[in-house]
C-alpha positions as CSV (number, residue, x, y, z in Angstrom):
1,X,0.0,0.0,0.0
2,X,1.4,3.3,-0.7
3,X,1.5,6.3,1.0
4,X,-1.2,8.3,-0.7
5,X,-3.4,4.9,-0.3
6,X,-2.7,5.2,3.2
7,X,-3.5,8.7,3.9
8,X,-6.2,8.6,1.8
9,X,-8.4,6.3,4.3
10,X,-11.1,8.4,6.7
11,X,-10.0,6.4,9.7
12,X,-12.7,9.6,11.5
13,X,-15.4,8.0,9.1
14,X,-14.5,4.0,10.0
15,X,-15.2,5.4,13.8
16,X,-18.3,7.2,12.9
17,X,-17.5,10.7,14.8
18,X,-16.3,13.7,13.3
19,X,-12.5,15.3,12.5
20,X,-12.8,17.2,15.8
21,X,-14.2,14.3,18.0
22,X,-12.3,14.4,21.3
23,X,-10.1,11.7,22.8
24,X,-13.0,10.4,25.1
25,X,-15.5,10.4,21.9
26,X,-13.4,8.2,19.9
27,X,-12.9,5.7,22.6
28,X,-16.8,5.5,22.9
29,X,-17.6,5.2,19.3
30,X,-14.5,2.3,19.4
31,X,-15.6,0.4,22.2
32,X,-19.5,0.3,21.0
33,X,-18.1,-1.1,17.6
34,X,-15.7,-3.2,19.0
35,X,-18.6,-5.2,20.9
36,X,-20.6,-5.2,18.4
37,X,-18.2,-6.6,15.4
38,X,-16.3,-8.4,17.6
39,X,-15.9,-12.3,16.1
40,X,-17.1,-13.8,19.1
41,X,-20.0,-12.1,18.5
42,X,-20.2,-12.7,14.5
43,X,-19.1,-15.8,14.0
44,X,-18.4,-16.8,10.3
45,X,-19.4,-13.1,9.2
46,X,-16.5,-11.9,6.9
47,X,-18.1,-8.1,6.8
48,X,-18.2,-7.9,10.5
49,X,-14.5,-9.0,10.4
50,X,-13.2,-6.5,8.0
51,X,-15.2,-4.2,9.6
52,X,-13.6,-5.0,12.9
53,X,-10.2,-5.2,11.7
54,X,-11.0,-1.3,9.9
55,X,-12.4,-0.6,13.6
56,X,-9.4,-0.9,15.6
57,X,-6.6,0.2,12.4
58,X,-8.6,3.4,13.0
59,X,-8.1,3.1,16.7
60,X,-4.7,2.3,16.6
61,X,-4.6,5.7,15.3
62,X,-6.7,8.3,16.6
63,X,-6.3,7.2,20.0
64,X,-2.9,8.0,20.3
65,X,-2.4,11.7,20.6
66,X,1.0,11.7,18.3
67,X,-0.1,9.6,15.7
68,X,-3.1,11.4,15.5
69,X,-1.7,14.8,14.8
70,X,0.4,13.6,12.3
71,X,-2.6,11.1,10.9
72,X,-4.3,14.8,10.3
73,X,-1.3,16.9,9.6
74,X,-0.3,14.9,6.4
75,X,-3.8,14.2,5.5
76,X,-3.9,18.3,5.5
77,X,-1.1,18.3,3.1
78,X,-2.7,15.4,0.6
79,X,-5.8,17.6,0.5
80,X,-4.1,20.7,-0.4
81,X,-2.8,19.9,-3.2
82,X,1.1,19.8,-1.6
83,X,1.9,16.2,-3.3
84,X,-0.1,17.2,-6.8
85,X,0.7,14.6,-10.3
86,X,4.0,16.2,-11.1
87,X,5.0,17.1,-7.2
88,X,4.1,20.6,-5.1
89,X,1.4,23.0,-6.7
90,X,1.6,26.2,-5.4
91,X,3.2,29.4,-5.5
92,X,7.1,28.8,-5.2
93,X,7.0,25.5,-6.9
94,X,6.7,23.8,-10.3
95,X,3.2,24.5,-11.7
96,X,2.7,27.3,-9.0
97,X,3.1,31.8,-9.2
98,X,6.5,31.7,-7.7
99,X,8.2,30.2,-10.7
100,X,10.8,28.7,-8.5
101,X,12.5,25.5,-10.2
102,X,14.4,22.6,-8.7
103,X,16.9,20.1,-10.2
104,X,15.7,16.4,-10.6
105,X,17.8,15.2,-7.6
106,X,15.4,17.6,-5.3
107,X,13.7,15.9,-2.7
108,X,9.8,16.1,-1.1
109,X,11.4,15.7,2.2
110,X,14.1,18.4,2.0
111,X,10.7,21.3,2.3
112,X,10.0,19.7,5.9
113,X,13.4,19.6,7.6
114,X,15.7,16.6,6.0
115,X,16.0,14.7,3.0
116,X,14.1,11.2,2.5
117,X,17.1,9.3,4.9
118,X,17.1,12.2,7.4
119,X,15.7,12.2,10.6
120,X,12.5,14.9,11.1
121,X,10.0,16.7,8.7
122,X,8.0,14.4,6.2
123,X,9.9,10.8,6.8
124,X,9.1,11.3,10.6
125,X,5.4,12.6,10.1
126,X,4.9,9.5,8.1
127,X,7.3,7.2,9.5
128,X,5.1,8.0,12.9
129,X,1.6,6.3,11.4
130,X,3.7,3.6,9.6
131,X,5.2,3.0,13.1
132,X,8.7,3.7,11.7
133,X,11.5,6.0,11.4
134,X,12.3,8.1,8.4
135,X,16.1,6.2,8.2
136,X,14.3,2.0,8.6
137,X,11.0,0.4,9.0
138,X,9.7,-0.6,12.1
139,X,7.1,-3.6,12.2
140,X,3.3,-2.3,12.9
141,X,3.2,-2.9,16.9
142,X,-0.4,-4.6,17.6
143,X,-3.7,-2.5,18.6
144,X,-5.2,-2.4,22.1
145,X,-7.5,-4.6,23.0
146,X,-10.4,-3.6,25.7
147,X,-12.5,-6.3,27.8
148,X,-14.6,-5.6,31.1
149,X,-14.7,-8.1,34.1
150,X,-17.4,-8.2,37.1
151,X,-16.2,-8.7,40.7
152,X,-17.6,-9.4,44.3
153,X,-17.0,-6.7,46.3
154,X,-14.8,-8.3,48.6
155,X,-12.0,-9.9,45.8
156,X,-11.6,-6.3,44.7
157,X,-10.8,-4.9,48.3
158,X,-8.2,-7.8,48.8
159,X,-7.3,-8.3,45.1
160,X,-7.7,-11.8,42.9
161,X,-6.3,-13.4,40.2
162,X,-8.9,-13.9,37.6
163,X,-8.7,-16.3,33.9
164,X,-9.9,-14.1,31.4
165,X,-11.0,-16.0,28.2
166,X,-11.0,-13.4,25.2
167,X,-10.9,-14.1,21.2
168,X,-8.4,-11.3,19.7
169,X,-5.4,-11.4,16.8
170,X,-2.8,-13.4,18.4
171,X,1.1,-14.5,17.7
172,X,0.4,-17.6,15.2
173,X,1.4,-20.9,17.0
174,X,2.7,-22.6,13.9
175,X,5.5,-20.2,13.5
176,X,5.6,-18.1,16.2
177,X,4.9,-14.8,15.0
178,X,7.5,-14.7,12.1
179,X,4.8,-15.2,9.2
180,X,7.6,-17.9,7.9
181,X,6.8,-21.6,7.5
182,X,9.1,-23.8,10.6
183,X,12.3,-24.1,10.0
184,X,12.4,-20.9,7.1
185,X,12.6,-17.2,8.3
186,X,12.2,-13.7,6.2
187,X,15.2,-12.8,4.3
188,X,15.7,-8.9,4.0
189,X,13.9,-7.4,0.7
190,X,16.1,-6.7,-2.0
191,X,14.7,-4.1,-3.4
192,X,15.1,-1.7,-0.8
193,X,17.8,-3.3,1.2
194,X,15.9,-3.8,4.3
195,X,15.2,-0.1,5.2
196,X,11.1,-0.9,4.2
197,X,11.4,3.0,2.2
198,X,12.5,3.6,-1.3
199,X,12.6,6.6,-3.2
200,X,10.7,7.6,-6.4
201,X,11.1,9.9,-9.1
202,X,7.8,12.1,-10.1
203,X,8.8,14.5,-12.4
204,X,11.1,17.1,-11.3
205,X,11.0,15.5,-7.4
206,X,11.5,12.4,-6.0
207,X,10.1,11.7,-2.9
208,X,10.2,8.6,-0.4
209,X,7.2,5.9,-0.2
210,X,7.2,2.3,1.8
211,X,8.7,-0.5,-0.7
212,X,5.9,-2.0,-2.5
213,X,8.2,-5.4,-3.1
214,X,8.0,-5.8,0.9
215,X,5.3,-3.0,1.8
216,X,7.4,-1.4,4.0
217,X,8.4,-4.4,6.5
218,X,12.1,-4.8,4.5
219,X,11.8,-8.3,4.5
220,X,10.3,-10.8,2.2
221,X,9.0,-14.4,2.8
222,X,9.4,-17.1,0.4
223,X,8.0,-19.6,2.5
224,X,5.0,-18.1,4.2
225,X,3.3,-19.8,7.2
226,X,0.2,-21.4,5.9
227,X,-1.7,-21.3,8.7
228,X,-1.3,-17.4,9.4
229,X,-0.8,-16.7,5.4
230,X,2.6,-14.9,6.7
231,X,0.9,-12.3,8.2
232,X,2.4,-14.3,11.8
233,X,-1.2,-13.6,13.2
234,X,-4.1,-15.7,13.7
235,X,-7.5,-15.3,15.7
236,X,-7.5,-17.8,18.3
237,X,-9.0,-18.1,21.8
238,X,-6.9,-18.1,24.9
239,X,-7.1,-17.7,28.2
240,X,-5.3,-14.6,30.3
241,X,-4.8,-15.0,33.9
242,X,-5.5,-10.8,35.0
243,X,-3.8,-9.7,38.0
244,X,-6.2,-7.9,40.0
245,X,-4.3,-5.7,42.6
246,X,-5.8,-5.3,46.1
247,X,-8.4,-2.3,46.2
248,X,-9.4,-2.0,42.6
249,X,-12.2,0.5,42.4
250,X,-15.8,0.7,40.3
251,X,-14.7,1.5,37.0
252,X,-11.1,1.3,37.1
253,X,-9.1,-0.2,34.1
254,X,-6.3,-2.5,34.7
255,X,-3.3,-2.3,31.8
256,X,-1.9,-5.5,31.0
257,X,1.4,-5.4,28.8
258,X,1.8,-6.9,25.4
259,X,-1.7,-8.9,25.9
260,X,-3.2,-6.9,23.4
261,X,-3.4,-8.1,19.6
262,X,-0.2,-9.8,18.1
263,X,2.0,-7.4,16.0
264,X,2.4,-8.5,12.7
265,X,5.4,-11.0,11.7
266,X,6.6,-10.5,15.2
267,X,6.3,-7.0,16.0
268,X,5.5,-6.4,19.7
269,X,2.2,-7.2,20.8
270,X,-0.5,-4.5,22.3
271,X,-1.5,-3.9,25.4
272,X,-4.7,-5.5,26.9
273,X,-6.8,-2.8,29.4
274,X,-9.1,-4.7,31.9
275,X,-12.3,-2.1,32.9
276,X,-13.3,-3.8,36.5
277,X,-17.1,-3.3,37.5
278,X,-17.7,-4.0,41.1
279,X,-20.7,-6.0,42.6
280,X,-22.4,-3.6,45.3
281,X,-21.8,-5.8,49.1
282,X,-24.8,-6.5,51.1
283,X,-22.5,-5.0,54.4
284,X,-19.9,-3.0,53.4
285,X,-19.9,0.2,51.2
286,X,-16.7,2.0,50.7
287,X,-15.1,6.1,50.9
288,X,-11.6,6.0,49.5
289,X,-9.6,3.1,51.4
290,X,-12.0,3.0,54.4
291,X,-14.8,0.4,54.7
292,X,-18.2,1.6,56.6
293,X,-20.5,-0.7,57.9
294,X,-23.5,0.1,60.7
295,X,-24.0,-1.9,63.1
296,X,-27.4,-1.9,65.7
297,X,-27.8,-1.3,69.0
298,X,-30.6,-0.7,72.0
299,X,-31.1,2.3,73.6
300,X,-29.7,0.8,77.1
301,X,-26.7,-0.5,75.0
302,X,-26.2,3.3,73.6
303,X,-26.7,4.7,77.2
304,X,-24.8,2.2,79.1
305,X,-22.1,1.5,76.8
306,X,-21.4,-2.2,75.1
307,X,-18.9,-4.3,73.2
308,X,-20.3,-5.7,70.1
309,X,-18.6,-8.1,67.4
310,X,-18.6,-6.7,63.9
311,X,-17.5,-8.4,60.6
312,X,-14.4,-7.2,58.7
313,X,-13.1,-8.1,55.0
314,X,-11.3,-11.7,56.5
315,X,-13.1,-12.0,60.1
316,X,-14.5,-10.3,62.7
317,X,-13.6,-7.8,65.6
318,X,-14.9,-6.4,68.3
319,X,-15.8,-2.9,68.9
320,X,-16.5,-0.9,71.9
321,X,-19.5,1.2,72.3
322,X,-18.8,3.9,75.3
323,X,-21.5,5.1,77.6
324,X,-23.7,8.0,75.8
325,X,-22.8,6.8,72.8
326,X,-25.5,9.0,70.0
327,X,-27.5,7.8,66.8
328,X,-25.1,7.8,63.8
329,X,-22.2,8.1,65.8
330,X,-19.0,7.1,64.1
331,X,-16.3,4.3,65.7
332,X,-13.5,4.4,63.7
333,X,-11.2,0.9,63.5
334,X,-7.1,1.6,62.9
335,X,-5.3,-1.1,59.6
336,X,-9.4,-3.0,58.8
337,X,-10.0,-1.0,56.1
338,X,-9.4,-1.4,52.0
339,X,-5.8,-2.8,51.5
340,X,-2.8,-0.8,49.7
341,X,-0.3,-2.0,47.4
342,X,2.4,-1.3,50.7
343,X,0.8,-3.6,52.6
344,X,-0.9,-1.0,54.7
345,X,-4.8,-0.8,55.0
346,X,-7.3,2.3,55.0
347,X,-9.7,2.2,58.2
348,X,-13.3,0.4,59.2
349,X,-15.9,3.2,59.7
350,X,-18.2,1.7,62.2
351,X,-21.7,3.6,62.1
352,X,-23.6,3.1,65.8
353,X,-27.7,2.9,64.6
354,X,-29.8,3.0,67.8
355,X,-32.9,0.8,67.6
356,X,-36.2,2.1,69.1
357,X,-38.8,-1.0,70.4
358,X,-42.2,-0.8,69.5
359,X,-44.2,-3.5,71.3
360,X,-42.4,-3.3,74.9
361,X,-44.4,-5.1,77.9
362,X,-44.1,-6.4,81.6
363,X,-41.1,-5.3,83.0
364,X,-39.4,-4.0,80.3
365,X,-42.3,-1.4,80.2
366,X,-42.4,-0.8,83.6
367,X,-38.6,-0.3,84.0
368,X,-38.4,2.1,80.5
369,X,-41.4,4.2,82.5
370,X,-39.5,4.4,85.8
371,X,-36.1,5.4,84.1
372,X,-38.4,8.4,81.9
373,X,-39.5,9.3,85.6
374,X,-36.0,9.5,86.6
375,X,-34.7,11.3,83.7
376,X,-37.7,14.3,84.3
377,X,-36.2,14.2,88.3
378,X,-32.7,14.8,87.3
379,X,-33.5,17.6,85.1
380,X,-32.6,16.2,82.0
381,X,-34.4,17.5,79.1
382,X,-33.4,16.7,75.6
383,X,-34.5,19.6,73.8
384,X,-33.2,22.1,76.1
385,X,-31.3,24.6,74.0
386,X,-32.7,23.2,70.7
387,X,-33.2,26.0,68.2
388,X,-37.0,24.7,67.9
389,X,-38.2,25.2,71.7
């Protein structure tokens, strides 16, 4: 594929959002497509799979805030008119006002800072989306790959290890990423000695463009793989065991190196990201990296003061409630909280509730009418100084 070909694709149109989408609307309009042209999900359906494979090219892209400027910067330049049929159009240049003429050995990347071998201008905006250098190819590094996983509350507080079964573009198993049949391997492209670029003459300019012989890699194979077709990258199904560190929060995505989608004929893989949903916990609720909980108590546990046992994320514990203790007052447990990645632990948030009876008789009656009696003798009054009185 050359470069015009290349540049020429509307990777904003393959996502569906427009040229000045924002970062966060192009990874929504990729994950919605992803899920729903994803092979597991369209099995046997060739569209879907081209249109998946379109899906995340354009991803690969736009995503990523470098490639993405130069993805629009030498699209800008296509469009102009700067790379017309016989070179630059414009004023200054062959064809343009300025008149300006070169000599046949001029090249299109001396305008943008260094010839076609140089480091910088044109080679380096386009070396950038072909995921190479201006001086040698590099080989096209494999997309991202998203996935979401549901957990108990409890396994993400104290962190889990988790299989996570996923169908994606993977190293080919035959011949382990090289695209070469066993016992083969690619032999460097003669035509542009390995460095993937070679340089054309249009006109009065020449200009560099990734070798068509070995489109851009700078190696051939003679002997491709036949069960990846060369390309060193099959779809398969496999099983990834996720790390899930201790106190993973509701939403939080987990990056998992080089488990992505396999580079092509052994470039490095991408990365897989892991978006954790947590299960709400019938006791617990959580504020940072402290747990609360609420625990009940009488009223002549509240006024006299107790010691009740209370549940924490491996046992339980007991917790004192002192004399006078109010409704909704707060007892706050040191190291029983959400665990760190230090080892250290946020704190338990114990929340007293004091329960009121409703269908009190015999003595209990009697004895909750004679304290009332003795409250009204001491002088207590709870409303005194309320705002209300």
């Amino acid at each position: 594929m050359s470069q015009r070909e290349w540049i020429e694709k509307d990777f904003y149109a393959d996502l569906g959002v427009s040229s000045d989408a924002t970062q966060d609307d192009i990874k929504k309009a990729y994950r919605k497509l992803a899920r729903e042209l994803h092979p597991d999900r369209n099995p046997g359906n060739a569209q879907a799979e081209e249109r998946f494979k379109a899906v995340s090219e354009a991803n690969s892209v736009l995503s990523d805030a470098t490639k993405r400027k130069e993805y629009d910067e030498t699209r800008r330049l296509f469009k102009s008119g700067a790379f017309g049929r016989g070179g630059f159009s414009g004023g200054g240049y062959p064809g343009g006002a300025g008149g300006q003429t070169f000599t046949s050995d001029f090249n299109i990347g001396d305008i943008f800072g260094g010839g076609a071998g140089a480091d910088g201008g044109l080679g380096d905006i386009l070396g950038g989306i072909f995921n190479r250098g201006g001086r040698s190819s590099r080989p096209k590094r494999g997309a991202d790959v998203e996935a979401t996983t549901t957990l108990e509350f409890r396994d993400a507080t104290r962190g889990v290890k988790i299989p996570l079964r996923m169908t994606s573009p993977s190293a080919c198993i035959t011949c382990h990423g090289s695209g070469a049949q066993p016992g083969t391997s690619p032999k460097q492209c003669p035509q542009c000695k390995g460095s993937g670029i070679v340089s054309r003459n249009q006109g009065a300019f020449g200009f560099s463009e990734p070798c068509d012989m070995c489109r851009g890699s700078g190696s051939i194979i003679e002997n491709p793989c036949n069960d990846c077709g060369g390309s060193g990258v099959q779809n398969r199904t496999r099983t990834i065991n996720v790390s899930i560190p201790p106190g993973v929060k509701d939403g939080q995505r987990i990056r998992v190196p080089a488990q992505g989608e396999a580079g092509l004929r052994g470039a490095p893989a991408g990365d897989l990201y892991v978006t954790v949903a947590v299960k709400p916990d019938k006791v617990f609720t959580r504020t940072g990296d402290d747990l609360n909980l609420t625990v009940p108590v009488s009223i002549g546990e509240s006024v006299l003061g107790t010691t009740v046992s209370v549940p924490t994320l491996d046992s339980r514990v007991s917790v004192k409630v002192p004399p006078g203790t109010a409704d909704g007052r707060k007892l706050r447990i040191k190291g029983y909280g959400v665990p760190h990645k230090d080892g250290s632990s946020g704190d338990l948030l114990v929340t007293v509730k004091v329960v009121v009876p409703h269908d009190l008789s015999g003595d209990a009656l009697e004895a909750l009418k004679a304290y009332a009696e003795a409250e009204k003798a001491a002088g207590f009054d709870p409303r005194s100084g309320w705002a209300g009185a």
